[in-house]
C-alpha positions as CSV (number, residue, x, y, z in Angstrom):
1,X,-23.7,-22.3,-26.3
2,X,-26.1,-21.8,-23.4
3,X,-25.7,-18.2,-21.4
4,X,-25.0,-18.0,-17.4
5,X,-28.2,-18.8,-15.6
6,X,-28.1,-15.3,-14.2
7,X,-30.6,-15.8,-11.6
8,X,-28.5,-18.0,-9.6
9,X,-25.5,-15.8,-10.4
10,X,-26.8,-12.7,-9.0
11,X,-28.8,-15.0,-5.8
12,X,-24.5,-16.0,-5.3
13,X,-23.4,-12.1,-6.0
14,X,-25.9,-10.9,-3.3
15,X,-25.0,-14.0,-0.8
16,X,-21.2,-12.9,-0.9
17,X,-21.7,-9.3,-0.9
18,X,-23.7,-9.9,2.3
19,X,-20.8,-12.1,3.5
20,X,-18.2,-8.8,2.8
21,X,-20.2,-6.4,4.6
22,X,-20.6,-8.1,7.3
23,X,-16.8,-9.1,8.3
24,X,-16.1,-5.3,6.9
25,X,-18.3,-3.7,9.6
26,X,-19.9,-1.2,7.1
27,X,-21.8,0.0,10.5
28,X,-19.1,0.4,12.1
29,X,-17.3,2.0,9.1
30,X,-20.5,4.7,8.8
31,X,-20.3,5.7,12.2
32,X,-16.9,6.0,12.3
33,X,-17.5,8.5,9.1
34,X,-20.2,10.3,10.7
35,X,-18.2,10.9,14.1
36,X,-15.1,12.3,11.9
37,X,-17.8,14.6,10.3
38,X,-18.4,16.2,13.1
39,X,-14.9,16.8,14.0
40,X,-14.2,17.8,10.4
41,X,-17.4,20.6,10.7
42,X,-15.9,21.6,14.2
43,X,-14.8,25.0,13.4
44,X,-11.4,24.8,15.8
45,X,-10.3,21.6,13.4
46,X,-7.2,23.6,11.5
47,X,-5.9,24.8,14.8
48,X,-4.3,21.8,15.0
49,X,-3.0,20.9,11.7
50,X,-1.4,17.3,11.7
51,X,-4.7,16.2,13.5
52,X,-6.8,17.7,11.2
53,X,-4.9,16.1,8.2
54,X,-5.2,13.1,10.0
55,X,-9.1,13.1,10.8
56,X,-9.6,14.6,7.5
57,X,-7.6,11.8,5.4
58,X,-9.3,9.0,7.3
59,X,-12.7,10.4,6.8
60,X,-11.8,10.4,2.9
61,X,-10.4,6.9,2.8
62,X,-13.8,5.7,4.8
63,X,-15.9,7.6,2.9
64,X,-14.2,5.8,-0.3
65,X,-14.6,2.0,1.1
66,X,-18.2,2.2,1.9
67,X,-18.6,3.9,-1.8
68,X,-16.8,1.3,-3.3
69,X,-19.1,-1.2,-1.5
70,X,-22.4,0.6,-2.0
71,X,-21.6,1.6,-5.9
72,X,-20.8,-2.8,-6.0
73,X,-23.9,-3.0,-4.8
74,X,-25.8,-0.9,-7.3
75,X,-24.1,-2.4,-10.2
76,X,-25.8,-5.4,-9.1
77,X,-28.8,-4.0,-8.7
78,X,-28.6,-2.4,-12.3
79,X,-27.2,-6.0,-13.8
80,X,-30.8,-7.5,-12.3
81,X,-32.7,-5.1,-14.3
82,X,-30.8,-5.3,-17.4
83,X,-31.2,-8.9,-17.4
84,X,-35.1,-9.1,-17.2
85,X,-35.3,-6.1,-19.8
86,X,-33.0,-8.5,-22.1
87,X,-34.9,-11.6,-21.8
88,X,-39.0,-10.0,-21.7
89,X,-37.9,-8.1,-24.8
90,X,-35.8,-11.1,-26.0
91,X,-33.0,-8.6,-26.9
92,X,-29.8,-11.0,-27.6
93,X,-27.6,-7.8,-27.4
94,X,-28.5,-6.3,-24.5
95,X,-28.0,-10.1,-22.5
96,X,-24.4,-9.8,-24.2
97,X,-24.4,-6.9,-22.5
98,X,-25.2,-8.5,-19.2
99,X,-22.9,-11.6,-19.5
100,X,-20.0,-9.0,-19.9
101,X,-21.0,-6.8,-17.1
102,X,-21.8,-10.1,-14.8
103,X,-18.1,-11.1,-15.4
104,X,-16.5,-7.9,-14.6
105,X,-18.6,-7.8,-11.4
106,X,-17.7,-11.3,-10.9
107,X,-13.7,-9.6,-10.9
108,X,-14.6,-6.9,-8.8
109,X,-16.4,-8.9,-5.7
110,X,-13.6,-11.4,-5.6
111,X,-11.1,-8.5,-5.6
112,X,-13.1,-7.1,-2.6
113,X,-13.4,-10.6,-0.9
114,X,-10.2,-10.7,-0.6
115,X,-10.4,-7.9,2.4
116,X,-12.1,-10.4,4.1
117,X,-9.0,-12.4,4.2
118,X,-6.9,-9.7,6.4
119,X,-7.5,-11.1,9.9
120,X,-4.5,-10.0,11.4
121,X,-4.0,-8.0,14.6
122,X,-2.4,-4.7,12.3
123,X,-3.8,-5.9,9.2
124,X,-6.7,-3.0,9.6
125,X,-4.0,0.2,10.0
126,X,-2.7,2.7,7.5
127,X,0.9,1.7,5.9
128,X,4.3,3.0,6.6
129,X,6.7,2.2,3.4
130,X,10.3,2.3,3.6
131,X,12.4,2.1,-0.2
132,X,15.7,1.3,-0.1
133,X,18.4,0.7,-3.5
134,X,20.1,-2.3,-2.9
135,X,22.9,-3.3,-5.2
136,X,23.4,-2.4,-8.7
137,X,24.6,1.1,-8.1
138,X,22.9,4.4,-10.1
139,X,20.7,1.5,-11.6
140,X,19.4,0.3,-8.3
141,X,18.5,4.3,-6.8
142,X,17.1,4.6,-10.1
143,X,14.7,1.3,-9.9
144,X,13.8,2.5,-5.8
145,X,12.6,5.9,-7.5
146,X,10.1,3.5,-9.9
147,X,8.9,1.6,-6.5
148,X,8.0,4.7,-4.8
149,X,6.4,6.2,-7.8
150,X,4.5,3.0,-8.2
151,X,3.4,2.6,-4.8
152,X,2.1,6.3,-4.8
153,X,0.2,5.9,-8.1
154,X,-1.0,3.0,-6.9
155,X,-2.5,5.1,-3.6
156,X,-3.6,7.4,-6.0
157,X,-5.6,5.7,-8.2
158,X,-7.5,4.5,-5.3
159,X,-7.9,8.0,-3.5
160,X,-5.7,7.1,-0.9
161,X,-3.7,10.1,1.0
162,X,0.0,9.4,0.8
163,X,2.5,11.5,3.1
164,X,5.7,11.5,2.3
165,X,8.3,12.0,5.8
166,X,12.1,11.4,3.6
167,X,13.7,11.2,0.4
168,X,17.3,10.5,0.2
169,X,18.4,11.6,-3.3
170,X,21.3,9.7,-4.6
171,X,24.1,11.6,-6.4
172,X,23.3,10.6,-10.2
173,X,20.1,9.7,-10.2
174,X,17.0,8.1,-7.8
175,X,16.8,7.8,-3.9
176,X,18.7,6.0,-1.4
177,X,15.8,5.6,0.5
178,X,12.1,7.0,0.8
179,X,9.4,6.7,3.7
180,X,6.1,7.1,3.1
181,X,3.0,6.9,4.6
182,X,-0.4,5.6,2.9
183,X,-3.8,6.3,4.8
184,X,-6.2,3.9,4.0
185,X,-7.8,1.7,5.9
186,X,-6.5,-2.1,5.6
187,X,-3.2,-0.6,3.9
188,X,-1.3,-2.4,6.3
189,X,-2.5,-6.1,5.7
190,X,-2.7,-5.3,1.8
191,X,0.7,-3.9,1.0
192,X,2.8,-5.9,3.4
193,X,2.7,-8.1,0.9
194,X,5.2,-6.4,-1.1
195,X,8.1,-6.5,1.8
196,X,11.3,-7.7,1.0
197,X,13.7,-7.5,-2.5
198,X,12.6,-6.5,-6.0
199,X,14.7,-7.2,-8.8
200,X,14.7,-5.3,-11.8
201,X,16.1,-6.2,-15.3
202,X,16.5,-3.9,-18.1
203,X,19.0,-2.1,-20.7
204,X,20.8,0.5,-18.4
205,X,20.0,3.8,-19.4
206,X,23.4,4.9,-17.5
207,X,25.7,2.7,-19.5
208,X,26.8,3.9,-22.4
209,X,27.7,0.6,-24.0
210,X,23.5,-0.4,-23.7
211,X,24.4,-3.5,-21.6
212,X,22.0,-5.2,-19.6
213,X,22.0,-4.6,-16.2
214,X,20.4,-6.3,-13.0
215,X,19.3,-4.4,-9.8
216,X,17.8,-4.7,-6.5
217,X,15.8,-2.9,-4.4
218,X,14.1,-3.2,-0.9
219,X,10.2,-2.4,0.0
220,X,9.9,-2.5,3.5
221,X,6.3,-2.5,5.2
222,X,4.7,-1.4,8.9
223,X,1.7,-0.7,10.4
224,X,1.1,3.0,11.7
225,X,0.8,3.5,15.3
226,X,-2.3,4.5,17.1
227,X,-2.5,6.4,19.9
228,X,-4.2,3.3,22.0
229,X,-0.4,1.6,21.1
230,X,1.8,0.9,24.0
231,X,5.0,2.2,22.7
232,X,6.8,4.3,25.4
233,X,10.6,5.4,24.6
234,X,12.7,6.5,27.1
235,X,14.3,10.0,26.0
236,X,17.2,8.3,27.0
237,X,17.2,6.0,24.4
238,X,17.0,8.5,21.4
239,X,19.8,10.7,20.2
240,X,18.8,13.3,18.0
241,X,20.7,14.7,15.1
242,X,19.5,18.2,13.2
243,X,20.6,18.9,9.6
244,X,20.0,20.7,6.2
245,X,17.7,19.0,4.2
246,X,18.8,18.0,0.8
247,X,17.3,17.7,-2.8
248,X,14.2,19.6,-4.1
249,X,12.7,21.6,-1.6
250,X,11.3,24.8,-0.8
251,X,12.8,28.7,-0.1
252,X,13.2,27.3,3.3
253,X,13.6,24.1,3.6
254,X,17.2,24.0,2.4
255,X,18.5,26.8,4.3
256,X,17.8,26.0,7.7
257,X,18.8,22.7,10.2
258,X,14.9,21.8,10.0
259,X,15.9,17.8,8.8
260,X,16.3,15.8,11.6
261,X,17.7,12.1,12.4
262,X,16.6,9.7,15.4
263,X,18.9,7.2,16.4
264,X,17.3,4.3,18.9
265,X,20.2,3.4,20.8
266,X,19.2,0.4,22.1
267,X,18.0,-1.4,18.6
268,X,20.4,1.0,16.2
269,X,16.9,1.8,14.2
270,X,17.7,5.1,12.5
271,X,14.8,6.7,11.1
272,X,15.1,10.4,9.9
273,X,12.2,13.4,8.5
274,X,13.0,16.1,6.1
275,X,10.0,17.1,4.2
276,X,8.2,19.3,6.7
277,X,9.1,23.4,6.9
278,X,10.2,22.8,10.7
279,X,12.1,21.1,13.1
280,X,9.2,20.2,15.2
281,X,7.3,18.7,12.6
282,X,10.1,16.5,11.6
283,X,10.8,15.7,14.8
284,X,7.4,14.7,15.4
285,X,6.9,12.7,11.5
286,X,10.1,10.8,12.8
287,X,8.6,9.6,15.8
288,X,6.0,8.2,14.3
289,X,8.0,6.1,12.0
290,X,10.3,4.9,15.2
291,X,7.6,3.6,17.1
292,X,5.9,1.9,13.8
293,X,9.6,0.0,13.5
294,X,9.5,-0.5,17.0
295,X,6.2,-1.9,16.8
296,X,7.0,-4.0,14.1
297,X,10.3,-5.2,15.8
298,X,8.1,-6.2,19.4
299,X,5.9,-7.9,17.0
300,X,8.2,-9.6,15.4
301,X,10.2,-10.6,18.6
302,X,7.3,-12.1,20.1
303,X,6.3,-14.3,17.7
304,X,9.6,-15.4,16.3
305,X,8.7,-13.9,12.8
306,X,10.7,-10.9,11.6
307,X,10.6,-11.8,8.4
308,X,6.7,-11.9,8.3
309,X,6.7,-8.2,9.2
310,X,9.6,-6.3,7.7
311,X,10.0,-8.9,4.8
312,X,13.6,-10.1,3.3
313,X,15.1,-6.8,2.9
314,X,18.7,-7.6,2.2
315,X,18.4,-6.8,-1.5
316,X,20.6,-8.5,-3.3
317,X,21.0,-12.0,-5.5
318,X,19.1,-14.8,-4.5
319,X,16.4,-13.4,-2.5
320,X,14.1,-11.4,-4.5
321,X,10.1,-12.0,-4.5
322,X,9.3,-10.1,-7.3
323,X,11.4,-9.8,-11.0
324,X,9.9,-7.2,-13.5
325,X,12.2,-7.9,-16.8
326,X,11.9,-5.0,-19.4
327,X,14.8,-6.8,-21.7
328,X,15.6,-9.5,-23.4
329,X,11.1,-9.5,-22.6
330,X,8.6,-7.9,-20.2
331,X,7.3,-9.7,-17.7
332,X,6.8,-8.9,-14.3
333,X,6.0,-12.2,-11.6
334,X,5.9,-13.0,-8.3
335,X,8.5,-15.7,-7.5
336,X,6.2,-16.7,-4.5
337,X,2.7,-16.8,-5.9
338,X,3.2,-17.4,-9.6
339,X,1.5,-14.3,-10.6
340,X,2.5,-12.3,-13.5
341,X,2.0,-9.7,-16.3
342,X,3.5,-8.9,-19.4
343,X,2.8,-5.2,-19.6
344,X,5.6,-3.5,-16.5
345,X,4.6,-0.1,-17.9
346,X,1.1,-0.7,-16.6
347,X,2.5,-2.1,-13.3
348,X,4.9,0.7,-12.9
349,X,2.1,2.6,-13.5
350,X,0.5,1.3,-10.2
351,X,-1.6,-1.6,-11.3
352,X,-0.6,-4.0,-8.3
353,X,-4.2,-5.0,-7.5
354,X,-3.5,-8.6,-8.8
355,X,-0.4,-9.0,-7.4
356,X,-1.9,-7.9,-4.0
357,X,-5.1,-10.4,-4.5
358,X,-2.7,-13.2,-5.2
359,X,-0.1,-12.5,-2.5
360,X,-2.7,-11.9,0.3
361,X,-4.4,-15.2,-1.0
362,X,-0.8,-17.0,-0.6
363,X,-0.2,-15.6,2.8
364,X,-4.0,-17.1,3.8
365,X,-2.3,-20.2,2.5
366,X,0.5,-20.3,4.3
367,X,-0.8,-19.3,7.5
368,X,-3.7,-22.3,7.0
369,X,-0.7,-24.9,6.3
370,X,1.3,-23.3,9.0
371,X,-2.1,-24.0,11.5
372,X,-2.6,-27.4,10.0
């Protein structure tokens, strides 16, 4: 059986990594990284912490994308070289070598030309994740705790900065509800494919009896705000609530009213913060996540697509988009791609990249037929 013809492999490689840089804007990318630099060496940064969190946490997520990129590139490089070692020395192993290496670079440049795909007006900002249990009781705040944990693993895996603004612990076990933020760039347009209702299926390990037991949960998606966003909100339009904080916290956090609740009158969009030490920086984490549902709601409103933003969120029967099934099998799949794996540890674990590939392929679909 005849080998790739690795010359015209690694011609196409080069041709399509040219192809990505260009619609990511790796200039634009490095000057971005060496303007936050200098804010980051500026020695007044800490004086203001959420900005310097900020500036530092982008810087890092930049810095990461080009590396990604450039390290692609290398690997290229270092692929050319092995293949004319292995064929002027004649070395069968070492171009065994190369096939293998050709095809997991192959994997890895398709998993990054698939960036090129988010076009969207928010598709290039940072992520703001709501969790929610839907129904199937202690089972359901349970499976919502699994989300969250994936999602975050997911971030981490990546070295992606995750910020988390509430946790609302259920009685038993699990959350209510968690918001969390994930700074990356192109978080947005990559995770809003998992908005709406996940459905989980396993042995219950709150029933006693070992039944099987079916549960729902919803993942809810925005962009993050900039400051260049025209969201103005009346003070007329918020009421604000103050409160202990509950669950795990520090000496201070659960002794104090530092937790506070927005209400937007006019929408009913409750949005509440918890996890800083004071009132002001909860205050100010809540806000954020208003205007990002507000932003998502004007969105939505004025293109007639809610559910392209927010995703179906009622969490219930009937309209999941994703089943992971731990008994009477594993298998975790997509209901609107097809895509699926038989190993839900893993994917619990945070390995979503194929899901995300195929969903923001399937969106690019849709939106083409939708066009057409």
């Amino acid at each position: 059986m005849a080998g790739p013809d690795f010359d015209a492999e690694i011609k196409q490689l080069r041709a399509t990594m040219s192809t990505i840089e260009q619609v990511l804007d790796l200039g634009a990318m490095r000057r971005e990284i060496e303007e936050l630099g200098e804010q980051v060496a500026a020695p007044d940064l800490w004086d203001d912490q959420d900005n310097a969190t900020r500036v530092t946490g982008r810087l890092s997520a930049l810095q990461g994308e080009v590396d990604r990129v450039t390290a692609l590139g290398g690997r290229i490089d270092d692929l050319e070289i092995m293949v004319e070692l292995g064929q002027e020395e004649g070395d069968a192993s070492t171009l065994e070598d190369a096939e293998a290496e050709l095809a997991r670079i192959h994997k890895t440049v398709e998993a990054l030309e698939v960036r090129t795909l988010l076009s969207g007006e928010y598709d290039a900002r940072e992520a703001l994740l709501t969790i929610r249990s839907g129904a199937g009781g202690v089972d359901a705040a349970d499976f919502a705790e699994m989300l969250m944990r994936m999602y975050t693993r997911w971030a981490e895996q990546h070295g992606y900065p995750v910020d988390v603004y509430d946790t609302s612990y259920a009685e038993e076990a699990g959350l209510k509800s968690a918001t969390f933020a994930i700074h990356a760039p192109y978080a947005y347009g990559t995770l809003s494919v998992e908005a709406g209702t996940h459905r989980l299926v396993r042995i219950s390990p709150f029933d006693n009896q070992g039944r099987r037991q079916t549960s729902f949960a919803a993942v809810e998606v925005v962009p993050v705000l900039e400051q260049t966003d025209d969201i103005e909100i009346p003070d007329e339009e918020i009421r604000t609530d103050v409160y202990r904080s509950s669950g795990p916290g520090g000496q201070s956090v659960n002794t104090t009213d530092s937790a506070v609740r927005l209400t937007h009158i006019p929408t009913g969009i409750v949005v509440s913060c918890q996890n800083e030490k004071s009132q002001l920086q909860n205050k100010a984490s809540a806000m954020v996540i208003l205007k990002a549902k507000l932003l998502a709601l004007k969105k939505a409103e004025e293109a007639a697509q809610l559910k392209e933003l927010k995703g179906d969120v009622a969490a219930s029967w009937g309209d999941q988009m994703r089943n992971y099934v731990l008994n009477p099998y594993q298998i975790v799949k997509d209901l609107r791609t097809g895509f699926e794996v038989g190993n839900p540890t893993a994917v619990f674990d945070g390995d979503l990249d194929g899901f995300l590939e195929a969903g923001i392929r399937w969106r690019r679909g849709q939106d083409r037929a939708a066009e057409n």
